[in-house]
Structure formats: C-alpha cells, structure tokens
N, CA and C atoms as an extended XYZ file, in Angstrom:
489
Properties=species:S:1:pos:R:3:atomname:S:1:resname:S:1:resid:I:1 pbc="F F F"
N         0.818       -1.188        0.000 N   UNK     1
C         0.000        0.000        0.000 CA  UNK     1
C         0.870        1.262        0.000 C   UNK     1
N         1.767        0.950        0.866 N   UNK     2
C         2.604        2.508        1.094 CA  UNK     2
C         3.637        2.623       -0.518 C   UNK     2
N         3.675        1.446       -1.033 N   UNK     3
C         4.654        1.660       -2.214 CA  UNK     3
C         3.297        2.475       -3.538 C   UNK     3
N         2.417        1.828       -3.235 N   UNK     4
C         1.787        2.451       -4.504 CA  UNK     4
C         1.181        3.564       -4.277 C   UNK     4
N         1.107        4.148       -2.426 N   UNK     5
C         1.075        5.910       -2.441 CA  UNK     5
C         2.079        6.373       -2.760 C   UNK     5
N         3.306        6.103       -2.351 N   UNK     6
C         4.455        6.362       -2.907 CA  UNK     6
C         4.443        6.926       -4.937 C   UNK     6
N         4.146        5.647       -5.524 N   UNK     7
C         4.033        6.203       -6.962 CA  UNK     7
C         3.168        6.695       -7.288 C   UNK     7
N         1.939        6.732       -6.679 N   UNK     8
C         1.486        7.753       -7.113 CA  UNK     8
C         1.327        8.807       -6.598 C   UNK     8
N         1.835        9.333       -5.419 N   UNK     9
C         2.429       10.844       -4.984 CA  UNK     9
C         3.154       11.224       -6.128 C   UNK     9
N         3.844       10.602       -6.128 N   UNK    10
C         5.405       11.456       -7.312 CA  UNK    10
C         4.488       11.864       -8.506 C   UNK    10
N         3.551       10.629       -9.238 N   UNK    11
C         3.234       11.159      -10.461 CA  UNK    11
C         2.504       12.365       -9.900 C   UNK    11
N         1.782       12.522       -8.278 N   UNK    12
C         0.974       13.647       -8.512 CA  UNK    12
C         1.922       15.093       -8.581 C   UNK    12
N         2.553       14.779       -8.249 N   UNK    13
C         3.533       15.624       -7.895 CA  UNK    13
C         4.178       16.079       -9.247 C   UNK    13
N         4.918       15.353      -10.212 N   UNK    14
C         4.968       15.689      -11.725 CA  UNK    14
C         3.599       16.727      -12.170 C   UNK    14
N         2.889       16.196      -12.149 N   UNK    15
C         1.554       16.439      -12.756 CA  UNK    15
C         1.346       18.148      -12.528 C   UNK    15
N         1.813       18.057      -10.896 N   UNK    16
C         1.854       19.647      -10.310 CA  UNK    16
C         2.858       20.271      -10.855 C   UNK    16
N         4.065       19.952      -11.023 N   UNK    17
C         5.396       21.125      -11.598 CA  UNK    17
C         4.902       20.948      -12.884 C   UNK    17
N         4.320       20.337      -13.945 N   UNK    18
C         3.965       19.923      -15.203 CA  UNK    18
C         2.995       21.448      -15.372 C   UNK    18
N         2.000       21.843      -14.040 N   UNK    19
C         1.126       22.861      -14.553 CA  UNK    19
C         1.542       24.046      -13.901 C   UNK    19
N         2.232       24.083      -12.735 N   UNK    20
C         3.136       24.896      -12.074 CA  UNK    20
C         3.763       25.718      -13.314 C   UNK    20
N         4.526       24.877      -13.899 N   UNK    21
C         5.685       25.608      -15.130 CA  UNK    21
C         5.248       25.889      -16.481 C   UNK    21
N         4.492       25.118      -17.053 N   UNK    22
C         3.374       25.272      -18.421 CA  UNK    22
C         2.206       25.932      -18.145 C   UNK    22
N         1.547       25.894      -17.360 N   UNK    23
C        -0.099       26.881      -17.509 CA  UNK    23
C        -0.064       26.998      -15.783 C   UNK    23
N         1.244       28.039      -15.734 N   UNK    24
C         0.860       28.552      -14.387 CA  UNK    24
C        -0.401       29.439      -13.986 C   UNK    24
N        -0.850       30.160      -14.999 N   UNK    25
C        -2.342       30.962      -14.725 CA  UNK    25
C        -3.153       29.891      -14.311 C   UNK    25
N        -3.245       29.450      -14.855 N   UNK    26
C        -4.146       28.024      -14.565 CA  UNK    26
C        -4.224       26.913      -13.220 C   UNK    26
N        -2.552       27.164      -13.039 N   UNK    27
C        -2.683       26.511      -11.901 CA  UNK    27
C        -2.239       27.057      -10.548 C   UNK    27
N        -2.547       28.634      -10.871 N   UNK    28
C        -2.673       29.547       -9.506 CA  UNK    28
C        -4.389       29.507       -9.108 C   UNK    28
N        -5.494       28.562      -10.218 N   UNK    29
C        -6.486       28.762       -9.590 CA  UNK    29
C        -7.016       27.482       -8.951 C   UNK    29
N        -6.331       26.576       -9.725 N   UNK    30
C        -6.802       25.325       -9.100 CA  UNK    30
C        -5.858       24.694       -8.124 C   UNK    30
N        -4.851       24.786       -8.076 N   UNK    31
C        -3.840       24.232       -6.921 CA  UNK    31
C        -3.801       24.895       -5.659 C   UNK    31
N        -5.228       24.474       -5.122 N   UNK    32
C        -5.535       24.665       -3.626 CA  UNK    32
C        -5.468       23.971       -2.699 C   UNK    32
N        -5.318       24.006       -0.583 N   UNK    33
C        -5.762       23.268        0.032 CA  UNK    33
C        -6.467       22.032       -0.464 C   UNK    33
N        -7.377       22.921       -0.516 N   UNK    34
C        -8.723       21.625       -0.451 CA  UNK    34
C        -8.097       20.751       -1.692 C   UNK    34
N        -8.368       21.058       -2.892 N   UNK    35
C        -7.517       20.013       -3.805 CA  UNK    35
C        -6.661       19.307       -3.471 C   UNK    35
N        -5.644       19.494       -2.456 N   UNK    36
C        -4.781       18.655       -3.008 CA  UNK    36
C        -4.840       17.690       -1.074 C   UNK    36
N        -5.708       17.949       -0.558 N   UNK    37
C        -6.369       17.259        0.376 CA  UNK    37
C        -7.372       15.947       -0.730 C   UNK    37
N        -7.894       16.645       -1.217 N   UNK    38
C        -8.431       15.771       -2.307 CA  UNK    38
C        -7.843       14.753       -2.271 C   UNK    38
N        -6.674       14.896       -3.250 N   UNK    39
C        -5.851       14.184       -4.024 CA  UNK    39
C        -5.144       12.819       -3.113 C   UNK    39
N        -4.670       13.497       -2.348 N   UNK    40
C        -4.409       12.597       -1.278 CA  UNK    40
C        -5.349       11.274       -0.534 C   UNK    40
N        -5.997       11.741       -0.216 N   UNK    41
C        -7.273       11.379        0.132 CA  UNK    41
C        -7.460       10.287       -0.873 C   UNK    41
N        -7.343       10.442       -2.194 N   UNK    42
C        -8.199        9.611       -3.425 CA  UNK    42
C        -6.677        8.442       -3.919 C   UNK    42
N        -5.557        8.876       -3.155 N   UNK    43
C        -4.088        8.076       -3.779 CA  UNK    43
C        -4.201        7.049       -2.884 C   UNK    43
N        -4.515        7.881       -1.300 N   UNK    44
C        -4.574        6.497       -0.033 CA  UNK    44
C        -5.536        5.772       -0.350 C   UNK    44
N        -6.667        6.403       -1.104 N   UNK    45
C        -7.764        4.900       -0.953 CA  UNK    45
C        -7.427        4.091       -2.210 C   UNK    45
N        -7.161        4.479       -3.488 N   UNK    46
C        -6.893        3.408       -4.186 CA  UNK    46
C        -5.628        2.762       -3.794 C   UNK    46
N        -4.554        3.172       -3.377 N   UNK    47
C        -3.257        2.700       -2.975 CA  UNK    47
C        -4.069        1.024       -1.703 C   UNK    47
N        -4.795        1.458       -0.780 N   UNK    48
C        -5.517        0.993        0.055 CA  UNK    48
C        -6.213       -0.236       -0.819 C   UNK    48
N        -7.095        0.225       -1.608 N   UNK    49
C        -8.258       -1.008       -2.631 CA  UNK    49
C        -6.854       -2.292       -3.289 C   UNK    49
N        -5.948       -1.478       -3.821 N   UNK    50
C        -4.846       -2.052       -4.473 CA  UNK    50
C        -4.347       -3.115       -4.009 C   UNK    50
N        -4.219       -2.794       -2.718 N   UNK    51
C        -3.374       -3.349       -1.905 CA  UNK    51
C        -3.800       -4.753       -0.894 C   UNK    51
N        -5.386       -4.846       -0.929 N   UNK    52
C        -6.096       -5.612       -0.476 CA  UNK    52
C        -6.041       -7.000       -1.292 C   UNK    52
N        -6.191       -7.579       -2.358 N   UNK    53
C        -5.466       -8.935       -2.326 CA  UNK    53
C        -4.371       -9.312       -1.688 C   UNK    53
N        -3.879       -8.774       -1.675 N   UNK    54
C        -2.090       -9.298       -0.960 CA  UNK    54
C        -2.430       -9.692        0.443 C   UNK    54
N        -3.207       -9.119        1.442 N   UNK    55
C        -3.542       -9.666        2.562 CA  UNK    55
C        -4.592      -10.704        2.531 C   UNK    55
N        -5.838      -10.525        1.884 N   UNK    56
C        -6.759      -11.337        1.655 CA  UNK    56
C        -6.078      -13.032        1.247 C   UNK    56
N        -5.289      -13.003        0.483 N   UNK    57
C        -4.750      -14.230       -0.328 CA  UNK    57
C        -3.050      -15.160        0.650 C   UNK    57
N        -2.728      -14.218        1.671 N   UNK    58
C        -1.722      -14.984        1.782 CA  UNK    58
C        -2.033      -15.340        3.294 C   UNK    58
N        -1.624      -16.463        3.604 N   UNK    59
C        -2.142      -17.261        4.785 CA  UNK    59
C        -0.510      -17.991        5.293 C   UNK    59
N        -0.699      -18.634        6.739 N   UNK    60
C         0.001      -19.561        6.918 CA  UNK    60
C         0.162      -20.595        6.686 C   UNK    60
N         1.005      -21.612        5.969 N   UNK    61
C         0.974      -22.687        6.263 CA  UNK    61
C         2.779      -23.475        5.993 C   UNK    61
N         2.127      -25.087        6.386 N   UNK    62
C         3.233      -25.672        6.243 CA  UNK    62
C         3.598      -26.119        5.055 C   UNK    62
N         5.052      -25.756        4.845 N   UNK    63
C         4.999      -26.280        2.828 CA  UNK    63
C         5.999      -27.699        2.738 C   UNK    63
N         6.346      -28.020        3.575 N   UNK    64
C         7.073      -29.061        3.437 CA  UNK    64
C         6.279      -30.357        4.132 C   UNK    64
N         6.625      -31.384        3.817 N   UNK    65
C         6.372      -32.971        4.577 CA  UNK    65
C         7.145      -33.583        4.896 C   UNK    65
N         7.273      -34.720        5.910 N   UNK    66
C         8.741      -35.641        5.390 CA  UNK    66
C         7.710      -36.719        4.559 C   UNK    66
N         8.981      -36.542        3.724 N   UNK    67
C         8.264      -37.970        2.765 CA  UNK    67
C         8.196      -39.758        3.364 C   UNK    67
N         8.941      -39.632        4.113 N   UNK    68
C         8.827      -40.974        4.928 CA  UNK    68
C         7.769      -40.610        5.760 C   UNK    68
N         7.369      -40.078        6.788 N   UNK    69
C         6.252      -40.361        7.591 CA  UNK    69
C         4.792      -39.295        7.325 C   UNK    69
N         5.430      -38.667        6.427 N   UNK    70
C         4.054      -37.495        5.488 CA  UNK    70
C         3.346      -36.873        6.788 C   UNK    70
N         4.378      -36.683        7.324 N   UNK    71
C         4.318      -35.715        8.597 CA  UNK    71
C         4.623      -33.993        8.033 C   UNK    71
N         3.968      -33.114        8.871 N   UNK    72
C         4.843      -31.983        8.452 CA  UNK    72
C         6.010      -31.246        8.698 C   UNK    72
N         6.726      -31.012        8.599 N   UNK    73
C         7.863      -30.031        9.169 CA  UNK    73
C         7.645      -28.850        9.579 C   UNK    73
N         7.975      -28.905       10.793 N   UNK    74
C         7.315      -27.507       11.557 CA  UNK    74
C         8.554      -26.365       10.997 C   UNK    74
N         9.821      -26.702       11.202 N   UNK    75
C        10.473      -25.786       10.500 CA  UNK    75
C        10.146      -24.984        8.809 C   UNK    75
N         9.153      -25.606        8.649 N   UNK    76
C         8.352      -25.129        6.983 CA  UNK    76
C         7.283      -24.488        7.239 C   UNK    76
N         6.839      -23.777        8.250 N   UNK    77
C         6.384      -22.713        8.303 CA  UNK    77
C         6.457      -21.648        7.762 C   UNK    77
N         5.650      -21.162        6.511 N   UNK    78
C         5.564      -19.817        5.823 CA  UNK    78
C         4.465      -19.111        5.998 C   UNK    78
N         4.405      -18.001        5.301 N   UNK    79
C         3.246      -16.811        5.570 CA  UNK    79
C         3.373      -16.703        4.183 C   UNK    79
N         2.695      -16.977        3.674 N   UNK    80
C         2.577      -16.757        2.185 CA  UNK    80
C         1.473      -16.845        1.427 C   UNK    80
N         1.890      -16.746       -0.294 N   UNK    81
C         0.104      -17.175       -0.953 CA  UNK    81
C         0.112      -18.848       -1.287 C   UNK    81
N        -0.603      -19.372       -0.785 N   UNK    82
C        -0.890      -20.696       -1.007 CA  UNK    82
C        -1.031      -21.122       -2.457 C   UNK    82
N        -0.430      -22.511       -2.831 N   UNK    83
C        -0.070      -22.520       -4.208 CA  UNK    83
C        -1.284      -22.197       -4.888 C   UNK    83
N        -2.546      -22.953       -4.416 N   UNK    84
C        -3.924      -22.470       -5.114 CA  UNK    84
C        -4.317      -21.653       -5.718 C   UNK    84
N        -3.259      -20.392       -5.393 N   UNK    85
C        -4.297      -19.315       -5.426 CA  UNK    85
C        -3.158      -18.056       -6.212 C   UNK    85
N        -2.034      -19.232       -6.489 N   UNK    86
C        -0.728      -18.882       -7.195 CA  UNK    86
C        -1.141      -17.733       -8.790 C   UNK    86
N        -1.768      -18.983       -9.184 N   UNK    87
C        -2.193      -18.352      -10.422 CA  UNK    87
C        -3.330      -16.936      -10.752 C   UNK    87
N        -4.114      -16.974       -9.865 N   UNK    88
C        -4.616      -15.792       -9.214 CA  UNK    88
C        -3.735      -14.961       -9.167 C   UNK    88
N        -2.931      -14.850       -8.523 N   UNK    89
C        -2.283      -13.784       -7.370 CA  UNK    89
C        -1.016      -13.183       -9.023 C   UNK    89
N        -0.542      -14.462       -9.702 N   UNK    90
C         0.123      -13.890      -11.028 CA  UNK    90
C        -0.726      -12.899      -11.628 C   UNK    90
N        -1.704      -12.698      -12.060 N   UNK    91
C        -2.532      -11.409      -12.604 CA  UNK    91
C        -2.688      -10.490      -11.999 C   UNK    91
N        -2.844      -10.416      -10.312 N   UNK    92
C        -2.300       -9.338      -10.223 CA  UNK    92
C        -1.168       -8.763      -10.145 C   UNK    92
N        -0.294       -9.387       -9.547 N   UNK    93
C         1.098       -9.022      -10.130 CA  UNK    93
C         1.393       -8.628      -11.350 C   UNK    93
N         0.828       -8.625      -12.421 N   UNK    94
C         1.437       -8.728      -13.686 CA  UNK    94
C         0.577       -7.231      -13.846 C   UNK    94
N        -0.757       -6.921      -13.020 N   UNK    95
C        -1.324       -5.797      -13.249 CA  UNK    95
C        -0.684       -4.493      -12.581 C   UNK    95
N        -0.551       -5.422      -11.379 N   UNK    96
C         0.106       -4.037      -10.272 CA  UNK    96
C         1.677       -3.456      -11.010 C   UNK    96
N         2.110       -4.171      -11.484 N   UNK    97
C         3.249       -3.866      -11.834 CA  UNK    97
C         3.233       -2.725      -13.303 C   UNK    97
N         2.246       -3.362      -14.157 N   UNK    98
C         1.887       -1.989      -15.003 CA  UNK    98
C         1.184       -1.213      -14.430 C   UNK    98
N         0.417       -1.319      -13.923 N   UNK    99
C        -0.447       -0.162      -13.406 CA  UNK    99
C         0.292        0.887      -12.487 C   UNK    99
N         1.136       -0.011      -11.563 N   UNK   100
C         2.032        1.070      -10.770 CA  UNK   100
C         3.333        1.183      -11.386 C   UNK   100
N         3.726        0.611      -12.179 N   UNK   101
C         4.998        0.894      -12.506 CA  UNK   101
C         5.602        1.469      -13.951 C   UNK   101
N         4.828        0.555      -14.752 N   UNK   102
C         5.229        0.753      -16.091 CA  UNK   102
C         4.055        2.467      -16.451 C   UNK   102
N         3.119        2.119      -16.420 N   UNK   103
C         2.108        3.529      -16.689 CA  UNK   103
C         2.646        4.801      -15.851 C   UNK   103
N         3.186        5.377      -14.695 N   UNK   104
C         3.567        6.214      -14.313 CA  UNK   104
C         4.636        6.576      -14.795 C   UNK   104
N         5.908        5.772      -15.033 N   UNK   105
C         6.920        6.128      -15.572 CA  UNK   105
C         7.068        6.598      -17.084 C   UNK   105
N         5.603        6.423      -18.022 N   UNK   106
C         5.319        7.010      -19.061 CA  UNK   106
C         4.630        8.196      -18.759 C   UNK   106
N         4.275        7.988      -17.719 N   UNK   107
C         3.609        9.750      -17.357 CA  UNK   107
C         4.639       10.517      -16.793 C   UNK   107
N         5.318        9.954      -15.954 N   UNK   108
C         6.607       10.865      -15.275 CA  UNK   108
C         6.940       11.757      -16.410 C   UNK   108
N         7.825       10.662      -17.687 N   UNK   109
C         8.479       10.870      -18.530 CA  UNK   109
C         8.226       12.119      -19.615 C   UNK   109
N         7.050       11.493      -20.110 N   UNK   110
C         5.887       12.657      -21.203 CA  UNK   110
C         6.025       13.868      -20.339 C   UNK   110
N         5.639       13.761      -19.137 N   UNK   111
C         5.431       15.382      -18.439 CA  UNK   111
C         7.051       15.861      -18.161 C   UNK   111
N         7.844       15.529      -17.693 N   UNK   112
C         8.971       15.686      -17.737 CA  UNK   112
C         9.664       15.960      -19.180 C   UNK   112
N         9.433       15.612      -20.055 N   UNK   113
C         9.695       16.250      -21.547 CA  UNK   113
C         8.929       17.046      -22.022 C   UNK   113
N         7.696       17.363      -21.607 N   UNK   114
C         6.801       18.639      -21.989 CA  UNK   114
C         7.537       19.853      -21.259 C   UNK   114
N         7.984       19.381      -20.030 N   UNK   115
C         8.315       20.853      -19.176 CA  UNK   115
C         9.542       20.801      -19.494 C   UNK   115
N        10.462       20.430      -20.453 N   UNK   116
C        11.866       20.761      -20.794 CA  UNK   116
C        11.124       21.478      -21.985 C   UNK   116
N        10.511       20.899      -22.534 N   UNK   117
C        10.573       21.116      -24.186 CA  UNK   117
C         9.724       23.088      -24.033 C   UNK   117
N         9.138       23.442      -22.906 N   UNK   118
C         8.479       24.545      -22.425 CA  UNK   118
C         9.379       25.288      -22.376 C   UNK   118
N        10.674       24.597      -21.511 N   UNK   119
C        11.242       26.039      -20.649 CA  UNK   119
C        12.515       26.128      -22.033 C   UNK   119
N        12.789       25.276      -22.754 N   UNK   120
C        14.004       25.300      -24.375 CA  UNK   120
C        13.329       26.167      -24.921 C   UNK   120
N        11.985       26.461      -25.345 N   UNK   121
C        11.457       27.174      -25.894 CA  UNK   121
C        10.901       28.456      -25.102 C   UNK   121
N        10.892       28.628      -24.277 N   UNK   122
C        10.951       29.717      -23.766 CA  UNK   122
C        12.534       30.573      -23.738 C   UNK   122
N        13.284       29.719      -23.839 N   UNK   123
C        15.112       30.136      -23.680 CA  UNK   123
C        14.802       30.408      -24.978 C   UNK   123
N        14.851       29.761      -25.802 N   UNK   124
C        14.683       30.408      -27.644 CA  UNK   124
C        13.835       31.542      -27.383 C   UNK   124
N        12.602       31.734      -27.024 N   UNK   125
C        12.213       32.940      -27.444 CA  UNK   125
C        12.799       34.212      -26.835 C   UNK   125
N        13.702       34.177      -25.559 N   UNK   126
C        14.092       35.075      -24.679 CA  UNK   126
C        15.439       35.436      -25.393 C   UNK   126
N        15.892       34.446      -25.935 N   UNK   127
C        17.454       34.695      -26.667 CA  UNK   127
C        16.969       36.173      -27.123 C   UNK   127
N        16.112       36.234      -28.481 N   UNK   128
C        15.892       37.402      -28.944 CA  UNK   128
C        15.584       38.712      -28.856 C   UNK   128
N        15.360       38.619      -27.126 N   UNK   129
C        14.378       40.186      -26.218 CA  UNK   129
C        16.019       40.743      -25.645 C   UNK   129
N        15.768       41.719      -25.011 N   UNK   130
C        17.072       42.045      -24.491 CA  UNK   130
C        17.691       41.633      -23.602 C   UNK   130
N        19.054       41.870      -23.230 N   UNK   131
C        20.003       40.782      -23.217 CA  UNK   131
C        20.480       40.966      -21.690 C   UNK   131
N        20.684       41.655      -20.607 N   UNK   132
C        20.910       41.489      -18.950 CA  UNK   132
C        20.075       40.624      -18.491 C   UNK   132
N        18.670       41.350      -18.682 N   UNK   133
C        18.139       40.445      -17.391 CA  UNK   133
C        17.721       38.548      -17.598 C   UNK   133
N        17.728       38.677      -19.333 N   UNK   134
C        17.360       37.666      -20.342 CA  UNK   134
C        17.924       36.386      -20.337 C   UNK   134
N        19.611       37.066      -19.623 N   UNK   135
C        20.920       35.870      -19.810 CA  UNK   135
C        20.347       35.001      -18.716 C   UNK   135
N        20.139       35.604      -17.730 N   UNK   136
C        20.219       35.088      -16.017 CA  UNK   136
C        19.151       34.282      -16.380 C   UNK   136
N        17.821       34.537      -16.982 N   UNK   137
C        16.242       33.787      -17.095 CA  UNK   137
C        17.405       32.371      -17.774 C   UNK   137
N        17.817       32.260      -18.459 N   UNK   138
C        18.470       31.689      -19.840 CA  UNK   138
C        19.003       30.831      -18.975 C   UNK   138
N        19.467       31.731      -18.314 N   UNK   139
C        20.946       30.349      -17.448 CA  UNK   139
C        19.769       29.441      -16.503 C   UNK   139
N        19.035       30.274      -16.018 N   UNK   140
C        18.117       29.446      -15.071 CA  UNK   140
C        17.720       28.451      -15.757 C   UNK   140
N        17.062       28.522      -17.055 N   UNK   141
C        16.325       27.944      -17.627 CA  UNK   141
C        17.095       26.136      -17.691 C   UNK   141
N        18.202       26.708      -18.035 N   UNK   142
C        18.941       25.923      -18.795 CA  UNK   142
C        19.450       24.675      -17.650 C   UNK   142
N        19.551       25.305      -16.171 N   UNK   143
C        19.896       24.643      -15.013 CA  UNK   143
C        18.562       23.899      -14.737 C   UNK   143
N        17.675       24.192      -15.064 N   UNK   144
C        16.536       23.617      -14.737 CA  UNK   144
C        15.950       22.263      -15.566 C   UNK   144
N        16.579       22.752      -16.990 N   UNK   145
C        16.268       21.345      -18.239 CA  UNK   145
C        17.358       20.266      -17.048 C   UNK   145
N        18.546       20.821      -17.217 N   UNK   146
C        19.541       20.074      -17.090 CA  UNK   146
C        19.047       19.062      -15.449 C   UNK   146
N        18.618       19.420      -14.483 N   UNK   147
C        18.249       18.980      -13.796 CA  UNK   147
C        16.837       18.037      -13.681 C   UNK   147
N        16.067       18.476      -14.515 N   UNK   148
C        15.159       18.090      -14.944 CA  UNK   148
C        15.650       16.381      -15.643 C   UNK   148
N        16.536       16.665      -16.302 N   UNK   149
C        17.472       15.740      -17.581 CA  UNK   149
C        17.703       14.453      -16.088 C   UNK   149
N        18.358       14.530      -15.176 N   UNK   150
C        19.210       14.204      -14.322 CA  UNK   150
C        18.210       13.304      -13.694 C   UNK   150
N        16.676       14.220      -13.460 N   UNK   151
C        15.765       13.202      -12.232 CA  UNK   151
C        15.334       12.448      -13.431 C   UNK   151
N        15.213       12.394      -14.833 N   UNK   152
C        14.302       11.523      -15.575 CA  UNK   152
C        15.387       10.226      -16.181 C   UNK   152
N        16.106       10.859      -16.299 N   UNK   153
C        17.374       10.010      -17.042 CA  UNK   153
C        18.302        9.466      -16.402 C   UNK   153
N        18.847        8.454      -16.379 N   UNK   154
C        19.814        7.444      -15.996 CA  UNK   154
C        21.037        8.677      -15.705 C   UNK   154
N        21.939        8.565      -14.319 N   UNK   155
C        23.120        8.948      -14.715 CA  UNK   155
C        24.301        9.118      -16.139 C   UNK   155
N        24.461        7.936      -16.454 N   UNK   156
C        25.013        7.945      -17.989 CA  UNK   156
C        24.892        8.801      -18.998 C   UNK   156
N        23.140        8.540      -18.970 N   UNK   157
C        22.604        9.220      -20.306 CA  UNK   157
C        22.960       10.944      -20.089 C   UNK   157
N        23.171       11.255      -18.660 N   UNK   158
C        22.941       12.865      -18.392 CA  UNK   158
C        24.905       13.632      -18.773 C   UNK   158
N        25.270       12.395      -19.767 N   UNK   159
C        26.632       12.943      -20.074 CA  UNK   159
C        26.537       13.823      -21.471 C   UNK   159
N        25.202       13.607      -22.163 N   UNK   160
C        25.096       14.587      -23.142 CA  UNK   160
C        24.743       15.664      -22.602 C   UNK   160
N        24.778       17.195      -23.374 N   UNK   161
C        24.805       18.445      -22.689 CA  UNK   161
C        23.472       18.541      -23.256 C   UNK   161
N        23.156       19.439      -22.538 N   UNK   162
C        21.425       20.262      -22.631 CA  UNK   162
C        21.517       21.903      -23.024 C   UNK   162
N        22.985       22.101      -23.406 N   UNK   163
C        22.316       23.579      -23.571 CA  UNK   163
C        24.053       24.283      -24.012 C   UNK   163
C-alpha cells in the first residue's frame, strides 16, 4: 500500500510542476488546500483497494512434509500465498506492476519532456528580447532542463549536454 502511495504521490507531484511551469495561470487557480487534500485522500484509498489482495490471499501454512512419515515439518512454516491461489495472485502481479509501474513512468516521462521542451522554448524565445536580465532567465532555464534531464534520465545518459 505505502509503495503504490508512494508512486502515485510522485506522479501527482509531476503532474503539479507539469502545470506549475506550463499553464501557471491556470494553476494559480486550481492548486488549492482543499484540492490537493483531495488528491491525497483519493491516492490512499486506491493505494488501500490495491493493496487488499495481498492480505486477503496470503495465509500460513506448512509447505514441506517428510516424505517418509508425510508428517509436516514444523520448520516449513511460511506466511505466504498458497499454491492455489498462485495463479490468481500472477494477474495481479502482472497488473500491479503496469499499473504502478510501467504507466507512471510514461507519465513521469511525457510530463517531464513537456516541461523541458516549455522552458528550451521559452530560452529560444528570450534569446531574442534584451540581453541582462534575459541571460540570467536563460541560465536558469537551462539549469533547470539540465536537472530536470538528471531526475528523468539514468546517470550515464545525463553525459550529453542540454544547452
């Protein structure tokens, strides 16, 4: 539960510098208290719904026998999902894992390249206005792709330059 508030805080959180930096008019009217009480509110309960097979499905038991007296081995005590219910429990896994993992990191990403591709083009259009106070916007700008570059991209990849 706490991992999938976890991802989806962050995406909410993208989502916010995404309108923060692109349609800040816009999101001086809606990025309120109460909203983002909202928001919260609506991450814990699905994070919460999400998270409810995983307790529902895994139980105690013993997984071993001895094969000579088909006794159990008390040392084979697990807490786990019972094989039954194995194949079950694979679909959600296979869901939770796109749903929390693979789908956010295409949203991270997209919004994280919209708000570079905003503030490059805002540095292009500022190149051309006058030139003191313009440089400093410029340099900011440019510290900001670059950092931007850094949280989305692999160390490695952040050896090409941004500006």
């Amino acid at each position: 539960m706490t991992s999938y508030s976890s991802v989806l805080t962050i995406t909410g959180f993208t989502i916010e510098r995404y309108l923060a930096i692109c349609h800040s008019i816009k999101a001086q009217h809606c990025c309120q208290l109460k909203r983002a009480t909202k928001c919260i509110v609506i991450i814990w309960t699905i994070s919460t719904l999400s998270a409810l097979p995983y307790p529902i499905h895994t139980r105690t038991f013993y997984y071993l026998t001895d094969s000579n007296t088909s006794k159990i081995i008390p040392d084979s005590l697990v807490c786990n999902i019972p094989l039954k219910w194995t194949h079950r429990m694979l679909t959600v896994f296979q869901l939770s894992t796109f749903i929390y993992f693979v789908v956010p990191m295409i949203i991270i990403t997209l919004f994280y390249v919209l708000i570079g591709c905003k503030l490059r083009q805002s540095e292009f259009s500022s190149n051309g206005n006058a030139q003191s106070g313009k440089a400093t916007a410029a340099r900011a700008r440019r510290a900001i792709i670059k950092m931007l570059g850094m949280y989305v991209f692999p160390k490695d990849a952040m050896s090409l330059s941004f500006g």
